[in-house]
C-alpha positions as CSV (number, residue, x, y, z in Angstrom):
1,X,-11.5,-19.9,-6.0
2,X,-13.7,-17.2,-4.9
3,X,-13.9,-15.4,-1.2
4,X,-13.0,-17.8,0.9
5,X,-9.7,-17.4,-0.2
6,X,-9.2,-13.6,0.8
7,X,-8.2,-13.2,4.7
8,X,-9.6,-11.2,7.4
9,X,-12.1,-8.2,7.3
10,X,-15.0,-11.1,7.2
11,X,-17.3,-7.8,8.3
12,X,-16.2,-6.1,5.3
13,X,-17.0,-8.8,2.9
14,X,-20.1,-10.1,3.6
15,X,-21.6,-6.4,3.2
16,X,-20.1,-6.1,-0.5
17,X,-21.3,-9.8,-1.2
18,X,-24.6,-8.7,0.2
19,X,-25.1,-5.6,-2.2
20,X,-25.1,-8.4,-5.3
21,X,-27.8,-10.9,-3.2
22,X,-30.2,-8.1,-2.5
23,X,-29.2,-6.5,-6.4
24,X,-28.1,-3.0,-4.9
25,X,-24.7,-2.6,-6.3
26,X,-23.7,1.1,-5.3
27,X,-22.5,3.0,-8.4
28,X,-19.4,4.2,-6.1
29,X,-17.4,2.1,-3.6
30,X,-14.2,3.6,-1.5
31,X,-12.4,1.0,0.1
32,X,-10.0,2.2,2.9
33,X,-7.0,0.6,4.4
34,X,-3.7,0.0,5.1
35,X,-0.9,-0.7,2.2
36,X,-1.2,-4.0,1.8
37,X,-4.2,-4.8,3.4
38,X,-5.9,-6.3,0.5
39,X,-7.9,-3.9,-1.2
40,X,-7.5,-4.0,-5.1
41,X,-7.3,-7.6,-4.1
42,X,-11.2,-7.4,-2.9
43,X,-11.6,-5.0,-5.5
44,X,-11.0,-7.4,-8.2
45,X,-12.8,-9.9,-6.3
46,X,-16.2,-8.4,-6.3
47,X,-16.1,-7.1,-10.0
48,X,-15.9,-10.9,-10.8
49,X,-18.9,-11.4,-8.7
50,X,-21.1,-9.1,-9.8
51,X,-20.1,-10.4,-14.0
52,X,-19.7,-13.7,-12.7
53,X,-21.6,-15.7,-15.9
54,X,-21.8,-18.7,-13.3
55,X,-22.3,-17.6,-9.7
56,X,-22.1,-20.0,-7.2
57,X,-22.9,-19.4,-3.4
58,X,-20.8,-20.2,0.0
59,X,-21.8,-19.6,2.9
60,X,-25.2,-18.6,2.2
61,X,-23.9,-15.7,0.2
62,X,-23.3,-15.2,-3.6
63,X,-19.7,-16.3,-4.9
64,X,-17.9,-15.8,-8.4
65,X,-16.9,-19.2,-9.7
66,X,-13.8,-18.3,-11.1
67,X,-13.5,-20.2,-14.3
68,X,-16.0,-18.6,-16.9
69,X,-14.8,-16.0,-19.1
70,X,-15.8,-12.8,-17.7
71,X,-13.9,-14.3,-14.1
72,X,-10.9,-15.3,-15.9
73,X,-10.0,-12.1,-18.1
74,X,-10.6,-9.9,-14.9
75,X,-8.3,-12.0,-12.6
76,X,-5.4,-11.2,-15.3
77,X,-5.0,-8.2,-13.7
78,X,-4.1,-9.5,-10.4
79,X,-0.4,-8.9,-10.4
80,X,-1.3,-4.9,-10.7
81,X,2.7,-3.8,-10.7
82,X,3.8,-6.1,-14.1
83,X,0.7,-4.9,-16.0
84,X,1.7,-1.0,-15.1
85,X,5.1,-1.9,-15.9
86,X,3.8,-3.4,-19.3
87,X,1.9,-0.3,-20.5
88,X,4.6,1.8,-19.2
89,X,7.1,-0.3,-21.8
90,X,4.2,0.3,-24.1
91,X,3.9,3.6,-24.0
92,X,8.0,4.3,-24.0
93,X,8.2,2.9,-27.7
94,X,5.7,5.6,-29.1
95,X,6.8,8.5,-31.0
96,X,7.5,11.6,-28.5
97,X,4.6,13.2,-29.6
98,X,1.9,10.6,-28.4
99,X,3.7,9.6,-25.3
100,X,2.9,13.0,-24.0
101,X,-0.8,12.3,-24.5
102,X,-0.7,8.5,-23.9
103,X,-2.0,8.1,-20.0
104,X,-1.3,4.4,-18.2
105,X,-4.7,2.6,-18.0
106,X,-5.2,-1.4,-18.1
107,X,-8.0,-3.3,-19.4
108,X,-8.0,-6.5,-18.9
109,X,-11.8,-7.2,-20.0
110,X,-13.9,-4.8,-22.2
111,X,-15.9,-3.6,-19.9
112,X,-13.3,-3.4,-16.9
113,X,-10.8,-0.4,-16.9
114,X,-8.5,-0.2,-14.2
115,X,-6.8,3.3,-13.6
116,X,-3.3,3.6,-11.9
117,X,-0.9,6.5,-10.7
118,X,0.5,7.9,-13.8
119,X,4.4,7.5,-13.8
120,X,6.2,9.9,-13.2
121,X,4.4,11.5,-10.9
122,X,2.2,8.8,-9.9
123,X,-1.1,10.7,-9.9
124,X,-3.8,10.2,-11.3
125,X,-4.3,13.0,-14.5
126,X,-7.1,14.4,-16.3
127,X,-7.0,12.2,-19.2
128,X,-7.4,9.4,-17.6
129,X,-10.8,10.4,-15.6
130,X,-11.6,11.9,-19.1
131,X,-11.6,8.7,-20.7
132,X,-13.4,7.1,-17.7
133,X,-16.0,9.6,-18.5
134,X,-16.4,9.1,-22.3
135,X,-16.6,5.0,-21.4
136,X,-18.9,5.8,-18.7
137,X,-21.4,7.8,-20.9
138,X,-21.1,6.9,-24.1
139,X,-20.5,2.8,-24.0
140,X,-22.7,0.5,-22.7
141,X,-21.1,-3.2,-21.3
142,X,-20.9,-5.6,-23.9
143,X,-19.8,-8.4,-22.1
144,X,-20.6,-7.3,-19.0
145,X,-23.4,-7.3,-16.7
146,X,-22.3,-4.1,-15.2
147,X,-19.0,-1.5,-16.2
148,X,-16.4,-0.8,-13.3
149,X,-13.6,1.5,-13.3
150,X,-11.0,0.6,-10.4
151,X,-8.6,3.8,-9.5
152,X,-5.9,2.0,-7.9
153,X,-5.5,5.1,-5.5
154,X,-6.6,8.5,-4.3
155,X,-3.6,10.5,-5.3
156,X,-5.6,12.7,-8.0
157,X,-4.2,15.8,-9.4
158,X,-6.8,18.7,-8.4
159,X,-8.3,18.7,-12.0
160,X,-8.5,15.3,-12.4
161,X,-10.5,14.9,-9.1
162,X,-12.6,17.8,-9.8
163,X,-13.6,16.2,-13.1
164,X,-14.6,13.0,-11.6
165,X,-17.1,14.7,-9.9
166,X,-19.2,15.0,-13.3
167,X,-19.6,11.0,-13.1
168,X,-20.3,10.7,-9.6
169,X,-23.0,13.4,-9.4
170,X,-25.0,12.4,-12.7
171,X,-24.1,8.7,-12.8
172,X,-25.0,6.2,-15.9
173,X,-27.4,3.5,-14.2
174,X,-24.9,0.5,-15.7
175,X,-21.2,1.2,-14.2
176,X,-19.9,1.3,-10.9
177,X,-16.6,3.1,-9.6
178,X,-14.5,1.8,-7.2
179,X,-11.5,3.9,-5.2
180,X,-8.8,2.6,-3.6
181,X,-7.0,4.9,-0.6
182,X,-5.2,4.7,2.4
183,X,-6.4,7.5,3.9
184,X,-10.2,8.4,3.0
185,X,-9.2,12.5,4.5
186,X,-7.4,12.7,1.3
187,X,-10.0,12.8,-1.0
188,X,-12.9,15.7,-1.6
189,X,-15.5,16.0,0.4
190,X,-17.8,15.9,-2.5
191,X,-15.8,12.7,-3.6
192,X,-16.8,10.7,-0.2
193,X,-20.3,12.0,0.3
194,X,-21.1,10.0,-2.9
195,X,-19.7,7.0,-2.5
196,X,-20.1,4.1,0.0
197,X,-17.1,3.7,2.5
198,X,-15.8,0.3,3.4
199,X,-12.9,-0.4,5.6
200,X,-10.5,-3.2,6.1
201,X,-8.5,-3.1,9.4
202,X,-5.4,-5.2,9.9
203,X,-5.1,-9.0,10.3
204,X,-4.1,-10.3,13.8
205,X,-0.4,-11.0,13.9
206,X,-1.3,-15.1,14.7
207,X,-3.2,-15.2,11.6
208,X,-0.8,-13.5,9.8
209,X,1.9,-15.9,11.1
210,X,0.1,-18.8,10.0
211,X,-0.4,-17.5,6.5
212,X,3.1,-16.7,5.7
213,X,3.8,-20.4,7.5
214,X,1.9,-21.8,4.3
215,X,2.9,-19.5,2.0
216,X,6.5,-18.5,2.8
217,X,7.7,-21.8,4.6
218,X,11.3,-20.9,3.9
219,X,10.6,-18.2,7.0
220,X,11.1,-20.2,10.3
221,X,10.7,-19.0,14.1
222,X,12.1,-15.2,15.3
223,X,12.2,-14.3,11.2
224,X,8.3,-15.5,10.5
225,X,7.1,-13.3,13.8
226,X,9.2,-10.2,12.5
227,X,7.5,-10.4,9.4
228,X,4.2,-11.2,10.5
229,X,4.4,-8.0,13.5
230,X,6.2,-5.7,11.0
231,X,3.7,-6.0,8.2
232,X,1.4,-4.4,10.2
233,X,-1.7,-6.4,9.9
234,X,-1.7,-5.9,6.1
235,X,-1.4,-9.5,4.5
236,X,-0.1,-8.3,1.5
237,X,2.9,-6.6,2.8
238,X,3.8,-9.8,4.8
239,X,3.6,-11.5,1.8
240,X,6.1,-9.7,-0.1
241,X,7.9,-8.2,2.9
242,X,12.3,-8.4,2.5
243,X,12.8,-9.6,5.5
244,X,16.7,-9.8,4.6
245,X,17.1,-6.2,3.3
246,X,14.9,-4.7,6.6
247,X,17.6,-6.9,8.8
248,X,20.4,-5.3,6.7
249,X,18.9,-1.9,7.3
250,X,18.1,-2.2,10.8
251,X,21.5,-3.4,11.5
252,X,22.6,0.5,10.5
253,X,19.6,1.8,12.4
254,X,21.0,0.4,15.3
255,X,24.4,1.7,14.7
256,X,23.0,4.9,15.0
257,X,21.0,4.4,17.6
258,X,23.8,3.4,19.5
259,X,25.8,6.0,18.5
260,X,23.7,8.6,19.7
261,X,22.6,7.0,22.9
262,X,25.2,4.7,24.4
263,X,28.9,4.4,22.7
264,X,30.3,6.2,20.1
265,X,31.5,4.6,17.0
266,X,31.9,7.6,14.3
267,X,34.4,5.3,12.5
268,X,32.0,2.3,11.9
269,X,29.1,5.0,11.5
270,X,30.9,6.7,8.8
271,X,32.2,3.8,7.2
272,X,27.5,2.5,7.1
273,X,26.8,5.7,6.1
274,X,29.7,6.0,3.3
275,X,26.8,3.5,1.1
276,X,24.0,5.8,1.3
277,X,25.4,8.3,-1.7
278,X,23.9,8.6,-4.7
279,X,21.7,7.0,-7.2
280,X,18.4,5.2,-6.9
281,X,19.9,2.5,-4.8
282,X,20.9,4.8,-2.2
283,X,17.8,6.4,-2.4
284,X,15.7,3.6,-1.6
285,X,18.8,1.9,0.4
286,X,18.1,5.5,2.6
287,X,14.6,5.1,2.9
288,X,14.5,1.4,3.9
289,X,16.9,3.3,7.0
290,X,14.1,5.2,7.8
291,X,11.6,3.0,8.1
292,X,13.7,0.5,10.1
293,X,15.3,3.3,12.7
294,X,11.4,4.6,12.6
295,X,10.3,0.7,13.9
296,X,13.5,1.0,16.0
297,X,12.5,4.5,18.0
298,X,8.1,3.3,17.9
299,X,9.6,0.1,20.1
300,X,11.8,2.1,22.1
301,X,8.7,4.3,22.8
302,X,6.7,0.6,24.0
303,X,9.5,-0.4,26.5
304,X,9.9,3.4,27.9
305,X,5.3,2.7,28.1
306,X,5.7,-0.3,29.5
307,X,4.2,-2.1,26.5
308,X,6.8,-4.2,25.4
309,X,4.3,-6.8,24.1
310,X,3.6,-4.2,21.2
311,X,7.0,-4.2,20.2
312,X,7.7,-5.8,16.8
313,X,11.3,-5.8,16.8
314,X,11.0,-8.7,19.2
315,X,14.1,-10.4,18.7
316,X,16.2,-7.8,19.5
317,X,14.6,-7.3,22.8
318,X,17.9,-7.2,24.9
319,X,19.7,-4.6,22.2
320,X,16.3,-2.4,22.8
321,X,15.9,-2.5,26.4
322,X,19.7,-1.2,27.0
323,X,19.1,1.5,24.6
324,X,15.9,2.3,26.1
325,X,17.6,2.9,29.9
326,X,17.5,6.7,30.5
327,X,15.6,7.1,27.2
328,X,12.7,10.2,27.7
329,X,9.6,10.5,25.5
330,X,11.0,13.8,24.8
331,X,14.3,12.1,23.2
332,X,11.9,9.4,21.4
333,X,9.3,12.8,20.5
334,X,12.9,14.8,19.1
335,X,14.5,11.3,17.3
336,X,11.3,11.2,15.0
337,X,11.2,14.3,14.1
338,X,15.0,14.0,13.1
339,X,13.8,11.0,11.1
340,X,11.3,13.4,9.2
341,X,13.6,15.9,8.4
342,X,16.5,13.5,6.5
343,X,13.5,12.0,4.8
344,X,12.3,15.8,3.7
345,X,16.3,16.2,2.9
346,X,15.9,13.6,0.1
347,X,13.4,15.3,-1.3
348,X,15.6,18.5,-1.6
349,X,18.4,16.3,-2.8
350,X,20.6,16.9,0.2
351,X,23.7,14.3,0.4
352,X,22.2,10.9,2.2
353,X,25.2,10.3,4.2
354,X,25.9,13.6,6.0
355,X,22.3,13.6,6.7
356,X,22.1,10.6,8.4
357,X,25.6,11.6,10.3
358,X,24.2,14.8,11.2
359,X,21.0,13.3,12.0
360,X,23.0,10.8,14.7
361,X,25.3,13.9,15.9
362,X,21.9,16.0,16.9
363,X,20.3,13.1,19.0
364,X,23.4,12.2,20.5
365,X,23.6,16.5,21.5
366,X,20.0,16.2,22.1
C-alpha cells in the first residue's frame, strides 16, 4: 500500500508528500476537483502519512506503510457512503428527541473525525463545525501525531461556514483541516484565503481505459472506452460508472432527440416517457435522462465544431452525425437550456413525463 497506488495528479501529490519531508503540514488544505477524481481518497491517504507510526519512503519521498495501527483504523473509512449510511441507521433508532440534535459525523480513529453532508439536506450544519471546534480546542491527539478533521464537501449552511471561520483564523498548533469541493468559488473568501489550494485535474482517457481493463475486466472494447470517455477523467466515477443503466437512458435520450430533429415517433416517445412518473425511481430514472441527452447534445455540439474526436458517445457515431445534419449552435444553445428547465421542473415537482414530452415538442418547434 501507500501512494503509488493512487492514479494521476503525480504534481499534486508529491507537493502534499513534500509538506511531511520538510515538517510543514498546513493546518488547512482545500483539495479541488472533479466528482470522482479522487480526493477524499488522497485525503485519507495523507492523514495516514503524516500518523504513519512506521513511515517508509518511495520515490525519495515519505510513504505511510499501511499496516500499523494508526494506518489501519484510518483506511476503515475508505468506503465513505456505507459508513454515512451506518450512522444514518444509527441515528434513526434514537428517541425523536436526540435525533434532532444528533449530526452524522464518523470517526474512525480517535484523533480522526470525518464530517459529511448532513441527510436530509446534505449540508454541512452548525453542530457539526461546533463539535469540530470543541475537539479542535479543547483535546489534544492521543494517538495521534497530529488531529485532522476531513469535511467531505463545501456545501455548508451559512452559519456553519461562518463558524468555521473561528478555527481557521486562531488555529490550535496540533490539528489540521482538510476540505473537499468541486468548485473552490463556492466557499468564502475568508475560507480559501486561509487554507492551501491543491487541485487534481482529470486522468487521460488511455489511462483511465487501462485501469478499468484491470479492475473491471468484465468491460470489453466500445463499452470500456464509453466508460473511460464518460467518466470524465475522474477515476472514481469510471470505477463505479453503470454503464448498463446510462445505455438504457441514452437509448430514450435518443428517442427524443430524434423526435425533435428527424422523425416523429410520439407513440414510442410517449409509451419511454410513460416510466418517468413518480417515486424515487423515476426521479433518479429522470435524472440519469438528463445527463445522457446532456452527453448526447455536448457531442452533437463536437461534430457541428468539427471535433468529433472529443465526442464520448463514440459508438454511436453514425446515429450522431445524422442527427447533427442541419443542427445550429443555436438549436444545440436552446436544447440545453430545455434540459435545465425539466431538471428545475423536478425540483418544483412537476409531472416527469409531460416534461420531458414537452421538452421534445419545443425543440422539435424550435
Amino acid at each position: 500500500m501507500g501512494f503509488h497506488e493512487f492514479l494521476g495528479n503525480p504534481g499534486t501529490v508529491e507537493r502534499l508528500r513534500e509538506t511531511v519531508l520538510h515538517q510543514r503540514i498546513p493546518q488547512a488544505i482545500i483539495l479541488a476537483g472533479p466528482r470522482g477524481a479522487g480526493k477524499y481518497t488522497l485525503a485519507l491517504m495523507y492523514i495516514r502519512l503524516v500518523n504513519c507510526l512506521s513511515p517508509t519512503e518511495t520515490d525519495g519521498l515519505p510513504d505511510y506503510c499501511g499496516v500499523c495501527r494508526n494506518c489501519e483504523r484510518i483506511g476503515q473509512a475508505a468506503d465513505l457512503e456505507a459508513k454515512v449510511v451506518e450512522a444514518v441507521s444509527a441515528r434513526e433508532d434514537l428517541r425523536e428527541t436526540d435525533k434532532r440534535e444528533t449530526r452524522i459525523l464518523i470517526q474512525p480513529h480517535p484523533d480522526i473525525l470525518i464530517i459529511p453532508p448532513d441527510p436530509p439536506q446534505n449540508l454541512i450544519k452548525i453542530g457539526q463545525v461546533r463539535q469540530v471546534i470543541h475537539n479542535a480546542y479543547y483535546r489534544q491527539p492521543v494517538e495521534a501525531r497530529r488531529s485532522f478533521f476531513l469535511f467531505t464537501s463545501s456545501a455548508f449552511m451559512k452559519e456553519a461556514a461562518n463558524s468555521l471561520l473561528k478555527v481557521l483564523e486562531e488555529p490550535p498548533p496540533n490539528c489540521t483541516l482538510i476540505l473537499l469541493t468541486e468548485n473552490p468559488a463556492e466557499m468564502l473568501p475568508t475560507i480559501r484565503s486561509r487554507a492551501m489550494l491543491h487541485r487534481l485535474g482529470g486522468v487521460p482517457v488511455e489511462t483511465l481505459e487501462e485501469l478499468i481493463s484491470k479492475r473491471r475486466p468484465e468491460l470489453k472494447g466500445a463499452r470500456r472506452a464509453l466508460v473511460a470517455r464518460m467518466a470524465g477523467g475522474a477515476v472514481g466515477r469510471a470505477l463505479g460508472f453503470d454503464v448498463d443503466a446510462y445505455m438504457a437512458s441514452r437509448q430514450d435520450a435518443l428517442l427524443v432527440l430524434k423526435t425533435a430533429l428527424r422523425d416523429p415517433d410520439f407513440s414510442s416517445l410517449f409509451r419511454a416517457t410513460e416510466t418517468y412518473r413518480g417515486g424515487a425511481d423515476g426521479q433518479e430514472k429522470t435524472l440519469n435522462l438528463i445527463r445522457a441527452a446532456n452527453s448526447l447534445i455536448q457531442d452533437l455540439l463536437m461534430l457541428v465544431a468539427g471535433s468529433q474526436q472529443l465526442m464520448r458517445n463514440q459508438d454511436i457515431t453514425s446515429e450522431l452525425t445524422q442527427l447533427a445534419q442541419g443542427v445550429s449552435l443555436e438549436w444545440i444553445d436552446g436544447a440545453a437550456r430545455a434540459l435545465s428547465e425539466v431538471e428545475k421542473g423536478m425540483r418544483r415537482n412537476l409531472l416527469r413525463s409531460l416534461s420531458i414530452d414537452a421538452m421534445a415538442l419545443s425543440l422539435e418547434r424550435g
